[in-house]
Structure formats: structure tokens, C-alpha cells
C-alpha positions in Angstrom: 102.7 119.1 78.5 106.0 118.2 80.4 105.6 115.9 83.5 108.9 114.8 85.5 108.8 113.5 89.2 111.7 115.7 89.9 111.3 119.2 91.5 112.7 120.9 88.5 113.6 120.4 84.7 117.3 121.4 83.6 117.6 124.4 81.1 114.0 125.6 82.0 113.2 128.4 84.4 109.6 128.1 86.8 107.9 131.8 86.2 104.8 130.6 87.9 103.7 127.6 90.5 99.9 127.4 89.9 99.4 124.3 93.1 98.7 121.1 93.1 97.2 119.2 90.8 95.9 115.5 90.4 94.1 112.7 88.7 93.0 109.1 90.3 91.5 106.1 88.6 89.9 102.9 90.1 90.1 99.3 89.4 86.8 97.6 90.0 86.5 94.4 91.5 86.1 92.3 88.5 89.7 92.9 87.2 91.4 91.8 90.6 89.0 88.9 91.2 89.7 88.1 87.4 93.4 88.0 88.2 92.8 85.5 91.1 90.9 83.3 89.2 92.6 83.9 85.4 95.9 82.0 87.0 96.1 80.5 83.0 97.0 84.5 82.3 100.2 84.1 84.4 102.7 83.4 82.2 106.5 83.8 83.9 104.8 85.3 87.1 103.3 88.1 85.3 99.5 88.5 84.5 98.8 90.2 80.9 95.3 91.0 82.0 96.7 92.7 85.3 99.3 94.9 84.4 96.8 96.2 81.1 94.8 96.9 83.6 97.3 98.8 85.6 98.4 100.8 82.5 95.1 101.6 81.5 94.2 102.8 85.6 98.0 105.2 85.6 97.0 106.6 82.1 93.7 107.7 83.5 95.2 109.3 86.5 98.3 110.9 84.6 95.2 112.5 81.5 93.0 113.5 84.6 96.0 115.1 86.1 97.3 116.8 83.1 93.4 118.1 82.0 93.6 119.5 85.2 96.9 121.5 85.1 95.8 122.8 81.4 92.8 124.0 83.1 94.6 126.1 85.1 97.1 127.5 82.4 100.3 125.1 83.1 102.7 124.1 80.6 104.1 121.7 83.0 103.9 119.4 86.1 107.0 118.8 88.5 107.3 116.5 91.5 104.5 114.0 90.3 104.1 110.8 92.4 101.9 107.8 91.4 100.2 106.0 95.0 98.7 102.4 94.2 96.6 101.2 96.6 93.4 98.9 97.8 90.1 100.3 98.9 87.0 98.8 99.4 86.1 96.4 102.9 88.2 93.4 101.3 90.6 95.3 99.4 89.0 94.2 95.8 89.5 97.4 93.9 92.5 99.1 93.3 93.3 103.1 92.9 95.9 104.6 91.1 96.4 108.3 92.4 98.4 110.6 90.5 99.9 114.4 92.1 102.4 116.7 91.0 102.9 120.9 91.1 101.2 122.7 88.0 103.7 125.4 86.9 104.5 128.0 83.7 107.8 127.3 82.5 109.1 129.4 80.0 
């Protein structure tokens, strides 16, 4: 399945926009208290652990997103945009939200 954040793909025409589509995925608590605390991860201001975590949350989204469009009987998804942000009372888990337009392309 073809995903692209932009409204339309070059070369391909839209027969069909099926609606909206999406996918989220949440980062418990552990991983962003781990991060805190797991400074020794750091290495050059970037925390391994962290952005694995990150990849593994946008992944989820994206699949969940993509199950859902295939579903529906798209071959594609156009206009996606990935939203990362804190829930919970002390902001200690993390979603990763992922939306876009199912379509048919031919």
C-alpha cells in the first residue's frame, strides 16, 4: 500500500476517496520514566531506548492505519500526518496518532 503525506501521488489518478482512516499507539509510562532515569542511554544527546521506542509506537500507528484502509478496499493513503503527544495527569505516556485519506488509485 502507497502512503505519502501529500494530497496526491504524480502519474496516478484518484478513482475513489473511501475517508479517513487512522491508527494510534501508546507509550506506557515505563519507557518515558526509563528514559529519565536511563541518562547512561544518552549517548550524544540521543537516547537508544527512546527513539526504539518511538519507532516501534509510529510503526504501530502507520500498520493500524494501513489494516484499516485495506479493510475498506484502498490501495492507498494520501495526506497522512503523524501527532505525538503526552496524555495521562503527569504527561508519563506518550501517543503516536497516525491519519491520512483512504483512496483507489488506479
Amino acid at each position: 500500500m502507497l502512503i505519502t503525506t501529500t494530497p496526491n501521488i504524480e502519474g496516478k489518478r484518484i478513482i475513489n476517496y473511501i475517508g479517513l482512516v487512522n491508527g494510534e499507539a501508546i507509550i506506557g509510562a515505563n519507557l518515558v520514566k526509563d528514559f529519565f532515569a536511563g541518562i547512561s542511554d544518552i549517548v550524544g544527546g540521543r537516547s537508544g531506548a527512546y527513539e526504539q521506542g518511538l519507532r516501534e509506537a509510529k510503526s504501530i500507528a502507520l500498520k493500524d492505519m494501513m489494516d484499516q484502509a485495506q479493510r475498506l478496499g484502498a490501495n492507498a493513503i494520501i495526506g497522512v500526518d503523524l501527532d505525538f503527544q503526552t496524555i495521562g495527569g503527569n504527561g508519563s505516556m506518550l501517543m503516536v496518532s497516525a491519519n491520512g485519506t483512504a483512496v483507489v488509485m488506479e
